[in-house]
N, CA, C and O atoms as CSV, one atom per row, in Angstrom:
chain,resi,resn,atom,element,x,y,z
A,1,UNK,N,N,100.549,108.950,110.110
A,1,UNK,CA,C,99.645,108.321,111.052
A,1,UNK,C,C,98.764,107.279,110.363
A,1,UNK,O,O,98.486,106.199,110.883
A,2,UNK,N,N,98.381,107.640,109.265
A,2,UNK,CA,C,97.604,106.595,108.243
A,2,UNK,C,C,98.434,105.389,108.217
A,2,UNK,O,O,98.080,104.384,108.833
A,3,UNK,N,N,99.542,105.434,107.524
A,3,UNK,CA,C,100.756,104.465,107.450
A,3,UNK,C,C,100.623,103.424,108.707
A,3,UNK,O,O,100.443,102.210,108.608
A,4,UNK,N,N,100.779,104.330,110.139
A,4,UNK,CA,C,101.091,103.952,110.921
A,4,UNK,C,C,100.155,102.776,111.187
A,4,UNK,O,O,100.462,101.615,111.459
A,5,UNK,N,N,98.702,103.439,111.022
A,5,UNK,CA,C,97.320,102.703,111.776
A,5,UNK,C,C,97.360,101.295,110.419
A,5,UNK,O,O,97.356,100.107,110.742
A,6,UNK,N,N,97.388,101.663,109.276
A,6,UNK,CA,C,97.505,100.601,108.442
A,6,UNK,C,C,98.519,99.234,108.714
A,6,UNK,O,O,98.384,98.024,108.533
A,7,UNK,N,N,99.430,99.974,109.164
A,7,UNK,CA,C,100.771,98.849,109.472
A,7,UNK,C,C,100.568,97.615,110.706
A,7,UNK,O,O,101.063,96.488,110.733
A,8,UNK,N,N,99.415,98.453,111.952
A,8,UNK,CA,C,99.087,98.229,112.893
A,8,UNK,C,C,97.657,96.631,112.542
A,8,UNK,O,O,97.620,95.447,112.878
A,9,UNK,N,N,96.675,97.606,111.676
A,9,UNK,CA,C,95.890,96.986,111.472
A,9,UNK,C,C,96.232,95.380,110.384
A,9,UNK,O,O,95.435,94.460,110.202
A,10,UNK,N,N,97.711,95.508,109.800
A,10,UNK,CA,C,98.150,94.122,109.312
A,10,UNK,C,C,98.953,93.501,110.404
A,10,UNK,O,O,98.551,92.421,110.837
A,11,UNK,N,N,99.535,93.787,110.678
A,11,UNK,CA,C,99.951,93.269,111.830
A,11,UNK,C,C,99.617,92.781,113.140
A,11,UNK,O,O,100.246,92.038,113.894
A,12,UNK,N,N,98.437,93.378,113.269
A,12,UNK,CA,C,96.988,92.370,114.426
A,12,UNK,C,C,96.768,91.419,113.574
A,12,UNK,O,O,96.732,90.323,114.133
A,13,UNK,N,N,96.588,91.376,112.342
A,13,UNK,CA,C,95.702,90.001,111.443
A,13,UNK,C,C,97.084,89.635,111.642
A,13,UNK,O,O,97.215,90.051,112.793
A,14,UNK,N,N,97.983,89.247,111.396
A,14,UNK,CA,C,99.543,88.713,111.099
A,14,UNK,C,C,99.519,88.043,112.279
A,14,UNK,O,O,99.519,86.824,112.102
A,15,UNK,N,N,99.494,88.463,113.702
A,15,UNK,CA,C,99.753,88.071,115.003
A,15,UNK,C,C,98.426,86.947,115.309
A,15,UNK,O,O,98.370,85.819,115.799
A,16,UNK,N,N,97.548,87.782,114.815
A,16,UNK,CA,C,96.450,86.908,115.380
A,16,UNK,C,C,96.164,85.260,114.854
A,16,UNK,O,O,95.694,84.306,115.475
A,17,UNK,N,N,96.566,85.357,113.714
A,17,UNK,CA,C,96.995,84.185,112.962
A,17,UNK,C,C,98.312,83.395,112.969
A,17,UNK,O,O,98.688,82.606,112.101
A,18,UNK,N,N,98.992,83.767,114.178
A,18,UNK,CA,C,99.933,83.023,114.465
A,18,UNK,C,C,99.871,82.535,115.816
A,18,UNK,O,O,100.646,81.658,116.197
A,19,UNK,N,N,98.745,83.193,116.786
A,19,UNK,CA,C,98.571,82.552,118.270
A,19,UNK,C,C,99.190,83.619,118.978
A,19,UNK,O,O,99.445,83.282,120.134
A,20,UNK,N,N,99.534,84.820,118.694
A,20,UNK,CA,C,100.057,85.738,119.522
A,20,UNK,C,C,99.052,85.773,120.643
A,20,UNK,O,O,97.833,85.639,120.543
A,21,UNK,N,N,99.827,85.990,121.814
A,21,UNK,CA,C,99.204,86.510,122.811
A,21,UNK,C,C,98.528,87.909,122.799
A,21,UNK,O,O,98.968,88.789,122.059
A,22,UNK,N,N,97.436,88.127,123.632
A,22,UNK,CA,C,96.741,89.896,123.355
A,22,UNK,C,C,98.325,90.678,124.229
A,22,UNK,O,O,98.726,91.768,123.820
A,23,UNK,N,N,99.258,89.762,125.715
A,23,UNK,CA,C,100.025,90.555,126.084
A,23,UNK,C,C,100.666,91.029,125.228
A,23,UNK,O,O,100.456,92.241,125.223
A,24,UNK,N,N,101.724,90.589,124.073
A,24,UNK,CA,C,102.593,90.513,123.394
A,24,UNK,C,C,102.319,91.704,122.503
A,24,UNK,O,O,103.209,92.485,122.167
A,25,UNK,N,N,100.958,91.823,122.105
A,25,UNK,CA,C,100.585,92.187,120.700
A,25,UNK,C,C,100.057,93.510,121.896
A,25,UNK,O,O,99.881,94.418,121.084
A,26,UNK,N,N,99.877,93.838,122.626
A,26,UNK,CA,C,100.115,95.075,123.044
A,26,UNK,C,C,101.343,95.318,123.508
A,26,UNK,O,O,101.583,96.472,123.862
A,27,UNK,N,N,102.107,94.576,123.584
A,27,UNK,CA,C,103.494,95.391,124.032
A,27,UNK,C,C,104.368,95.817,122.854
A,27,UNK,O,O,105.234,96.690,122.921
A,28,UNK,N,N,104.003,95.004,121.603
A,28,UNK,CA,C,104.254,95.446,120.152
A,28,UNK,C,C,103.814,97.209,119.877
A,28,UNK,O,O,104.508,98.224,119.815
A,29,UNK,N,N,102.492,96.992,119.772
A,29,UNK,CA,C,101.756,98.450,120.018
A,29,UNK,C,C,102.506,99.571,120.729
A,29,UNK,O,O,102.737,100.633,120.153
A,30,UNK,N,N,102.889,99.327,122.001
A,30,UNK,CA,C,103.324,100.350,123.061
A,30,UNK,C,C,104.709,100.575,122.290
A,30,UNK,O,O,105.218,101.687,122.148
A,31,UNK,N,N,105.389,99.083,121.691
A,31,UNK,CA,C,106.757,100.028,121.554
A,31,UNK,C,C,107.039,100.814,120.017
A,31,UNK,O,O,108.048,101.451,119.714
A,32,UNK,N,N,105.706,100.532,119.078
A,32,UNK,CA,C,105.578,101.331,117.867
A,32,UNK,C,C,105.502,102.419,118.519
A,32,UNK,O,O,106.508,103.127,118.506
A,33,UNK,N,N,104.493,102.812,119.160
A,33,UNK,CA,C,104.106,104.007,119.762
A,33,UNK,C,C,105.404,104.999,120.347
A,33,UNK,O,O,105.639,106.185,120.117
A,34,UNK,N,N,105.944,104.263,120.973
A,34,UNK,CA,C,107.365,104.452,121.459
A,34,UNK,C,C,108.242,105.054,120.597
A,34,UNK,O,O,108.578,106.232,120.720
A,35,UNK,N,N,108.587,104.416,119.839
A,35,UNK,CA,C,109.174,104.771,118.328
A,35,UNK,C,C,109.465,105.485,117.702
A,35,UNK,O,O,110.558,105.868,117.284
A,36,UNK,N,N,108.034,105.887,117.493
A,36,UNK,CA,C,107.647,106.595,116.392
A,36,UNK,C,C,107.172,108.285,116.773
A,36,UNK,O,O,106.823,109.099,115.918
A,37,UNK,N,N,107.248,108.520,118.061
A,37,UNK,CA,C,106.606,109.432,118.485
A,37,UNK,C,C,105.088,109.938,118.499
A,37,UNK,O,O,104.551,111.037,118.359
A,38,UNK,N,N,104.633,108.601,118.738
A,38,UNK,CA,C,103.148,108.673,118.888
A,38,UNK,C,C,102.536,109.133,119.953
A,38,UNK,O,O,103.190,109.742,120.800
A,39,UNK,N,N,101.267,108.939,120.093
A,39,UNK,CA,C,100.808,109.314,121.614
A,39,UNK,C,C,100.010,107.846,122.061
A,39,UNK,O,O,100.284,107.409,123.179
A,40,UNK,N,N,99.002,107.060,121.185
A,40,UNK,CA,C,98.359,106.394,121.640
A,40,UNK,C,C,98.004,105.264,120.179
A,40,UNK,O,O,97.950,105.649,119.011
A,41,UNK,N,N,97.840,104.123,120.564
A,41,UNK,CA,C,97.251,103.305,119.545
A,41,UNK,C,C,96.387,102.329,119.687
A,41,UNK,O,O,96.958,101.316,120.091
A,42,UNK,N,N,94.956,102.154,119.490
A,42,UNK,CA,C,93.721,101.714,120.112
A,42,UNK,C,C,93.404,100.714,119.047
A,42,UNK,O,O,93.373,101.143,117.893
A,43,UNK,N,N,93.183,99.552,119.240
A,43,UNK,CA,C,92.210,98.571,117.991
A,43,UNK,C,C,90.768,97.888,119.006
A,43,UNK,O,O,90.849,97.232,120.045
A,44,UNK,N,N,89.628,98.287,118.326
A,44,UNK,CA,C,88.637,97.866,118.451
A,44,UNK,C,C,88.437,96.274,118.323
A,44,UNK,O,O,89.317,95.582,117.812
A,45,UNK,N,N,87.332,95.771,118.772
A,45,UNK,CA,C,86.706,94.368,118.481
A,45,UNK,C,C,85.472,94.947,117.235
A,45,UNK,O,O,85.388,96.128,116.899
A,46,UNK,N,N,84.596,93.837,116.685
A,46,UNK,CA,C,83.487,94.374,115.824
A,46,UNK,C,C,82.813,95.299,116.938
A,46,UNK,O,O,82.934,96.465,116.561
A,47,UNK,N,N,82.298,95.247,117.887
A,47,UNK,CA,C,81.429,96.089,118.461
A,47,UNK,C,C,82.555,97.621,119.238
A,47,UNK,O,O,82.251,98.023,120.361
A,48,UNK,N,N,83.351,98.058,118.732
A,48,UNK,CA,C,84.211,99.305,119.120
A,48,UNK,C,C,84.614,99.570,119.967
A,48,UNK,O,O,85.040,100.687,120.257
A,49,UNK,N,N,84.590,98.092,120.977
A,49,UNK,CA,C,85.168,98.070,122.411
A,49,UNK,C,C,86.133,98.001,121.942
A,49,UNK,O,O,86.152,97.446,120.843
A,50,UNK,N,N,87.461,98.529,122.522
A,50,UNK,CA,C,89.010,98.564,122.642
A,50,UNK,C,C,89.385,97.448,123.258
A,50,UNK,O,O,88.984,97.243,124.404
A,51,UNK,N,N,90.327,96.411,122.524
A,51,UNK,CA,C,90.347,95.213,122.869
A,51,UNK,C,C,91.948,95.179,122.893
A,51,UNK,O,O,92.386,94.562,123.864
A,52,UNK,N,N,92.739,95.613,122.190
A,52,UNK,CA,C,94.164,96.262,122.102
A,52,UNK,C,C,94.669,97.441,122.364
A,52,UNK,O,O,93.926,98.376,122.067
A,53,UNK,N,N,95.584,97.686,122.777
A,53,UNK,CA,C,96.411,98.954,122.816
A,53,UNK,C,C,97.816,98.747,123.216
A,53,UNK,O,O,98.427,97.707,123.459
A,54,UNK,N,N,98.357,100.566,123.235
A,54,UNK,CA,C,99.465,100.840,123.517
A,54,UNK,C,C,99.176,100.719,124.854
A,54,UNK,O,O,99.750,99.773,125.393
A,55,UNK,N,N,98.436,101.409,125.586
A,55,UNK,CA,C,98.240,100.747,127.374
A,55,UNK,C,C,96.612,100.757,127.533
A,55,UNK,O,O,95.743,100.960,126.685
A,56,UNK,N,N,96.534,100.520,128.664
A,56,UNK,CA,C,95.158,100.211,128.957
A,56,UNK,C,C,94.196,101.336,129.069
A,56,UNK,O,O,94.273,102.560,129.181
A,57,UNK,N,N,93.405,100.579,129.005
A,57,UNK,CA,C,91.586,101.618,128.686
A,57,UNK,C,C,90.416,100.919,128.596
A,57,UNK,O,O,90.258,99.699,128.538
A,58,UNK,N,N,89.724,101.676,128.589
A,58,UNK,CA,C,88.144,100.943,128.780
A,58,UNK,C,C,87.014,101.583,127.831
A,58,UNK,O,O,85.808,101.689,128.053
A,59,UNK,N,N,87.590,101.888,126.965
A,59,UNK,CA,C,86.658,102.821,126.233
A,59,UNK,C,C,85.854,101.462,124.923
A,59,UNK,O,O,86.233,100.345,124.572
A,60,UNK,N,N,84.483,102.436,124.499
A,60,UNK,CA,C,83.896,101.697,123.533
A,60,UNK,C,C,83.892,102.883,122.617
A,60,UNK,O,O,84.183,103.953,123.150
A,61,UNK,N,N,83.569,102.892,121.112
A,61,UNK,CA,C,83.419,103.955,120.250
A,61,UNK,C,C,81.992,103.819,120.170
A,61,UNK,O,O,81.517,102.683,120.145
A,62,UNK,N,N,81.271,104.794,120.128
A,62,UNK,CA,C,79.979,105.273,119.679
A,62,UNK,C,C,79.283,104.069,118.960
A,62,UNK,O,O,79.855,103.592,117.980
A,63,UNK,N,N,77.988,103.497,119.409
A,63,UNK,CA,C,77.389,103.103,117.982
A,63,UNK,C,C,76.852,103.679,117.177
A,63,UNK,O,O,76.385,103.143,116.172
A,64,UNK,N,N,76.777,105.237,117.497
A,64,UNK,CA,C,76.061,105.551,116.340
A,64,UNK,C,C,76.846,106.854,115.917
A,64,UNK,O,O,77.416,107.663,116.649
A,65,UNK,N,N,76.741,106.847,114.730
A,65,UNK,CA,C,77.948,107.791,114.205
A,65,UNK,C,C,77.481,109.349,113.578
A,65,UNK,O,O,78.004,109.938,112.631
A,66,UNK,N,N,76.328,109.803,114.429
A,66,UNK,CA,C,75.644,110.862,114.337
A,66,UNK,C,C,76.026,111.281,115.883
A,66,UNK,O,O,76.030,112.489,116.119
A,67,UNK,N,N,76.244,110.666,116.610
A,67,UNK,CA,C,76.470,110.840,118.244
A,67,UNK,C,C,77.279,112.016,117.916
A,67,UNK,O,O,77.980,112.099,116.908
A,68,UNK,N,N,77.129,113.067,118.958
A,68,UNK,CA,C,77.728,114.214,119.107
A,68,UNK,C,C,79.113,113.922,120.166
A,68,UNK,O,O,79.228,114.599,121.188
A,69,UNK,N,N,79.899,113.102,119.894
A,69,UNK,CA,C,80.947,113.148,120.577
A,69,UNK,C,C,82.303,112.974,119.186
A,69,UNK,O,O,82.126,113.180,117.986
A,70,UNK,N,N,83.443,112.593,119.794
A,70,UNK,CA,C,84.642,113.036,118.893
A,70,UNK,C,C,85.040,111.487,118.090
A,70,UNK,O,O,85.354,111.207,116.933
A,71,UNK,N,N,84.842,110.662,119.374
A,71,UNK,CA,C,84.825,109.309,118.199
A,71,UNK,C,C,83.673,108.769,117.679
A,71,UNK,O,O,83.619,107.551,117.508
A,72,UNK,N,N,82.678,109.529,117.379
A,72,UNK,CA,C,81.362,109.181,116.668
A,72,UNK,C,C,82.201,109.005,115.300
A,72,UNK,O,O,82.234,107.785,115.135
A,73,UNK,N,N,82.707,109.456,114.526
A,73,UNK,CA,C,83.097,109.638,113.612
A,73,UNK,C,C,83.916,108.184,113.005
A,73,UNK,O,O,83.622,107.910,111.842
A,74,UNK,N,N,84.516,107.617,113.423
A,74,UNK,CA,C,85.012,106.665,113.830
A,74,UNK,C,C,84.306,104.780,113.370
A,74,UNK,O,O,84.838,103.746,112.965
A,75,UNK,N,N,82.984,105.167,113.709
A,75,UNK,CA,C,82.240,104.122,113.627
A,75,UNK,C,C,81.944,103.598,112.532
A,75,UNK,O,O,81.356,102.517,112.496
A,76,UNK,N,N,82.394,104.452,111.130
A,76,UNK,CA,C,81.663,104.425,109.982
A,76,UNK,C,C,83.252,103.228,109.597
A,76,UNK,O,O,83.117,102.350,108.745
A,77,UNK,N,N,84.375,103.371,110.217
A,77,UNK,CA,C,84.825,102.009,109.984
A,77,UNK,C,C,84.325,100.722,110.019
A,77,UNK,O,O,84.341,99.873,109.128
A,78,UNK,N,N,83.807,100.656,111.322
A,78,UNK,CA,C,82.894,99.521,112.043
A,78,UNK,C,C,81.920,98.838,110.436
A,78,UNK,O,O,81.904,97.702,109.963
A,79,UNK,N,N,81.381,99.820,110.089
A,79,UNK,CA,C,80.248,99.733,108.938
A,79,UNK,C,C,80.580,99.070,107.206
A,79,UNK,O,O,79.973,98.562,106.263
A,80,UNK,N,N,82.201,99.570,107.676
A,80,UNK,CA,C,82.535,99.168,106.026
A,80,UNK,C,C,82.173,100.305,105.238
A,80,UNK,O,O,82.436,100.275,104.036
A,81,UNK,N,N,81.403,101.666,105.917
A,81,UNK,CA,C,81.118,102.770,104.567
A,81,UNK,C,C,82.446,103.749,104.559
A,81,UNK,O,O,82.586,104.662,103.745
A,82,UNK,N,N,83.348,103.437,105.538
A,82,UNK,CA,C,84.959,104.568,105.262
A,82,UNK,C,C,85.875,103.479,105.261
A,82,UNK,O,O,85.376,102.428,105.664
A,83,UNK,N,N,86.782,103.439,105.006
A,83,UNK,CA,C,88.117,102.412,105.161
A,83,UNK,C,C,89.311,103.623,106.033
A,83,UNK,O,O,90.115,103.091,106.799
A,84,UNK,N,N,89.357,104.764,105.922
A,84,UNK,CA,C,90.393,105.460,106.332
A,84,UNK,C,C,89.403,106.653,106.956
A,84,UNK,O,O,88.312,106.945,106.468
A,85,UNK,N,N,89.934,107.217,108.005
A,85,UNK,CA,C,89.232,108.582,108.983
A,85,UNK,C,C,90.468,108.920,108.889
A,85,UNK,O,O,91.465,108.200,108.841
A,86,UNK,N,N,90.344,110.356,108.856
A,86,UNK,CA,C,90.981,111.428,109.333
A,86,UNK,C,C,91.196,113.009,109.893
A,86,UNK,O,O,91.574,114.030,109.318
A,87,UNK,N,N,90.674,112.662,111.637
A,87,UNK,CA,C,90.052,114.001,111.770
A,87,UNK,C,C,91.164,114.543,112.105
A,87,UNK,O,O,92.248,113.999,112.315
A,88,UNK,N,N,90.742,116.121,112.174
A,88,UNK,CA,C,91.345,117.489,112.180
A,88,UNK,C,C,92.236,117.461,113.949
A,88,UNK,O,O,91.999,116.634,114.830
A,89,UNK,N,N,93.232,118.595,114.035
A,89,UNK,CA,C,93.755,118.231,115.294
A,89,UNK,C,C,92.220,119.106,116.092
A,89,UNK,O,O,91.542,119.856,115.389
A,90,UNK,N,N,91.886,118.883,117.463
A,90,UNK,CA,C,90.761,119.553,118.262
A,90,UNK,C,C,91.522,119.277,119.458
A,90,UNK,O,O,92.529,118.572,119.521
A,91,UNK,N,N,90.929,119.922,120.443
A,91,UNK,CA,C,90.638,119.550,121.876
A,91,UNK,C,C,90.588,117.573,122.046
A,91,UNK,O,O,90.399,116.893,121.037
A,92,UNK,N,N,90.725,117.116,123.014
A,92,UNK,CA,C,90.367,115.808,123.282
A,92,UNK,C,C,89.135,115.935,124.155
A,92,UNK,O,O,89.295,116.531,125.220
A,93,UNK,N,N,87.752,115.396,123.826
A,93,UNK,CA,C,87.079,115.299,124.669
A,93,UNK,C,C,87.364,115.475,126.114
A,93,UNK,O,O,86.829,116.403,126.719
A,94,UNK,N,N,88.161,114.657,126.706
A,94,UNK,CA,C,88.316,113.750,127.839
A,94,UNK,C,C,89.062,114.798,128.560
A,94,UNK,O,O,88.579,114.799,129.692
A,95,UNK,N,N,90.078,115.775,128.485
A,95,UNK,CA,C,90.944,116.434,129.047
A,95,UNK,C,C,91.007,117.935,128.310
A,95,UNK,O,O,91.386,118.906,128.964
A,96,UNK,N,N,90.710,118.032,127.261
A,96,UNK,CA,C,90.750,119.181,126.446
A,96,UNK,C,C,92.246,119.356,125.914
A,96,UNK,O,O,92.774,120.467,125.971
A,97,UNK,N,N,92.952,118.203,125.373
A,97,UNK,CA,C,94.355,118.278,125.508
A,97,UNK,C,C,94.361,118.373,123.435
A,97,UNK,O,O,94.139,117.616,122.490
A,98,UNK,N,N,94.652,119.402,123.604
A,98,UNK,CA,C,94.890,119.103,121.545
A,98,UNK,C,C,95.600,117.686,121.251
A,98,UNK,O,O,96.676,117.226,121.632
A,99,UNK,N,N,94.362,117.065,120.251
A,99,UNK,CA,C,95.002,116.201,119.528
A,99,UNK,C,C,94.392,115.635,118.319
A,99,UNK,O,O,93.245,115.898,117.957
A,100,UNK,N,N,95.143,114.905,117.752
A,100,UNK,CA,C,94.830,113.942,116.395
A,100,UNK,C,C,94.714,112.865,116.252
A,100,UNK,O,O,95.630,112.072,116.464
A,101,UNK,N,N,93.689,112.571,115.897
A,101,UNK,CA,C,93.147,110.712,115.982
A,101,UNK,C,C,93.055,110.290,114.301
A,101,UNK,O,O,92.164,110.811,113.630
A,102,UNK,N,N,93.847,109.496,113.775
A,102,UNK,CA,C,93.547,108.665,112.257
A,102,UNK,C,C,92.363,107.425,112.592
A,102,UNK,O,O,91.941,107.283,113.739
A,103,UNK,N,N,92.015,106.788,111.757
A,103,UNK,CA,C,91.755,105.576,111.645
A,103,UNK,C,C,91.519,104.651,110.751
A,103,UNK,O,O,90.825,104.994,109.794
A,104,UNK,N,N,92.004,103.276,110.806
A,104,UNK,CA,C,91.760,102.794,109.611
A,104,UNK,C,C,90.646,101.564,109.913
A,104,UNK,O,O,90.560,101.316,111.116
A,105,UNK,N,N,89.722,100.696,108.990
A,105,UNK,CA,C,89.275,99.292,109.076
A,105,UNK,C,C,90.350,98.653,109.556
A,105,UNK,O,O,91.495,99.104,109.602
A,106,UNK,N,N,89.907,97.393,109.982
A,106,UNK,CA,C,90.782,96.306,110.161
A,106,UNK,C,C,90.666,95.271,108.822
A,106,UNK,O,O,89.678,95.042,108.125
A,107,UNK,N,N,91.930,94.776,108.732
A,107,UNK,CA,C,91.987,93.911,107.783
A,107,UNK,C,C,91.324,92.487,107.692
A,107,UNK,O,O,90.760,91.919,106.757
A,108,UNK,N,N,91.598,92.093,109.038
A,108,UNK,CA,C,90.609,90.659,109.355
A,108,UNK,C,C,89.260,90.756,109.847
A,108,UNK,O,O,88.462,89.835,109.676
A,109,UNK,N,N,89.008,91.649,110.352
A,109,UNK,CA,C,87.391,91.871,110.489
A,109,UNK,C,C,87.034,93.118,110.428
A,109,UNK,O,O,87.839,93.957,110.024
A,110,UNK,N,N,85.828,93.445,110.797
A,110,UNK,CA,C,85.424,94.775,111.168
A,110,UNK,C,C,85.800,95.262,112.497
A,110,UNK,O,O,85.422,94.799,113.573
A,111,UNK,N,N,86.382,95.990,112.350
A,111,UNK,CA,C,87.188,96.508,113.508
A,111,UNK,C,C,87.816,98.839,113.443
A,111,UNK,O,O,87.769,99.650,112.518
A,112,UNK,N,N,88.063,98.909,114.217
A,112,UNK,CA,C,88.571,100.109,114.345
A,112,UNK,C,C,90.147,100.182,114.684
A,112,UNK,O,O,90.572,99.627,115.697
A,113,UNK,N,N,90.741,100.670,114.074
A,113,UNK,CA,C,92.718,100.863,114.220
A,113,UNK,C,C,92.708,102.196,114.402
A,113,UNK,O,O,92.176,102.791,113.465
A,114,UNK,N,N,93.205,103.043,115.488
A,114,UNK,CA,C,93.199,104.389,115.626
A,114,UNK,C,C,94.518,104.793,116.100
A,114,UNK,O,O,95.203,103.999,116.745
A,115,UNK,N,N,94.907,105.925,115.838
A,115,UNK,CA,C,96.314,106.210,116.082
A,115,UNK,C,C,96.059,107.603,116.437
A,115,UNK,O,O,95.502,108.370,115.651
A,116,UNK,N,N,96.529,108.017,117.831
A,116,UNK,CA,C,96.431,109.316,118.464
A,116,UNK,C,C,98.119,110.196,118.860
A,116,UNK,O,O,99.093,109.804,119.504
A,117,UNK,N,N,97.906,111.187,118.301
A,117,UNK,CA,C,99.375,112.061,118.242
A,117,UNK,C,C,98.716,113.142,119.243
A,117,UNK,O,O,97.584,113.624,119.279
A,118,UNK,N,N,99.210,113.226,119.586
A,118,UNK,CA,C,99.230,114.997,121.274
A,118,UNK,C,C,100.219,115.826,120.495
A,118,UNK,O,O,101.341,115.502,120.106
A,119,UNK,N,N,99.463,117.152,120.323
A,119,UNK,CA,C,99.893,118.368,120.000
A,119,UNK,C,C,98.923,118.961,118.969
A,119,UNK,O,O,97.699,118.865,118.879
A,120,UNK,N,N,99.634,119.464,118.381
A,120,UNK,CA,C,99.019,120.097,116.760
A,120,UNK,C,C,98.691,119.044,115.521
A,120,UNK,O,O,97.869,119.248,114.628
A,121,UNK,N,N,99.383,118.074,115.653
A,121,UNK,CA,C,98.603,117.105,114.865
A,121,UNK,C,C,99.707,117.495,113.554
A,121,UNK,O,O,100.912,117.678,113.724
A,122,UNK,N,N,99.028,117.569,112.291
A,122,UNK,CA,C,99.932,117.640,110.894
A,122,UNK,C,C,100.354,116.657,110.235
A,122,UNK,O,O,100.535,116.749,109.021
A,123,UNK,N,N,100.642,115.272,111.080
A,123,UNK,CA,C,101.303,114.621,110.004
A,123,UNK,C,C,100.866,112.759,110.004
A,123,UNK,O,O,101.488,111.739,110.303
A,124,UNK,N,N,99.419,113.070,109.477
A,124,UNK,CA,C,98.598,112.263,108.720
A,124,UNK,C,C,98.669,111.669,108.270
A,124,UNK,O,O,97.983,110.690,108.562
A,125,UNK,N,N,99.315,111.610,107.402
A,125,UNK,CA,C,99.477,111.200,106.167
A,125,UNK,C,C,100.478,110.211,106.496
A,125,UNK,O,O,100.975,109.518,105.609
């Protein structure tokens, strides 16, 4: 999943520097996701609004990374003080559905790359 979010997060700078469309460069996303047996793949703007994905959403990540929610954790990309997250499989906030969220920085800016697997999680790395 690390791999994955890393591969993701060069490949937005790669696209974005060539004039890709945001359609394109999410339909890229959806069919890694596809692929690979993922569940979900989210890239932030600097402020942790979700500006990419595998499909649509409306979510922002926490600004503050003491926030008692599941992507508080998350933010310390935003900051430049983590380059790589990797939480444990849990519940999903949102549904209570077990799962696993990675994340990496972005390569061209400050940004969030997150990669979500449904189930038990395990394979991180």
């Amino acid at each position: 999943m690390v791999a994955a979010a890393t591969a993701a997060a060069h490949y937005l700078d790669a696209a974005l520097n060539a004039g890709t469309a945001k359609e394109e460069i999410d339909g890229a996303l959806a069919g890694v996701v596809r692929q690979y047996g993922l569940s979900e793949c989210w890239i932030s703007d600097e402020h942790g609004h979700i500006v990419f994905g595998s499909h649509k959403t409306d979510f922002v990540f926490p600004s503050d990374s003491d926030a008692r929610t599941q992507a508080a954790v998350f933010t310390a990309l935003l900051r430049g003080s983590e380059t790589t997250v990797i939480q444990e499989p849990q519940p999903r906030e949102e549904d209570g559905a077990p799962f696993q969220y990675v994340g990496v920085a972005g390569v061209d800016q400050p940004r969030i790359v997150q990669i979500g697997l449904a189930g038990a999680g395990g394979r991180s790395e």
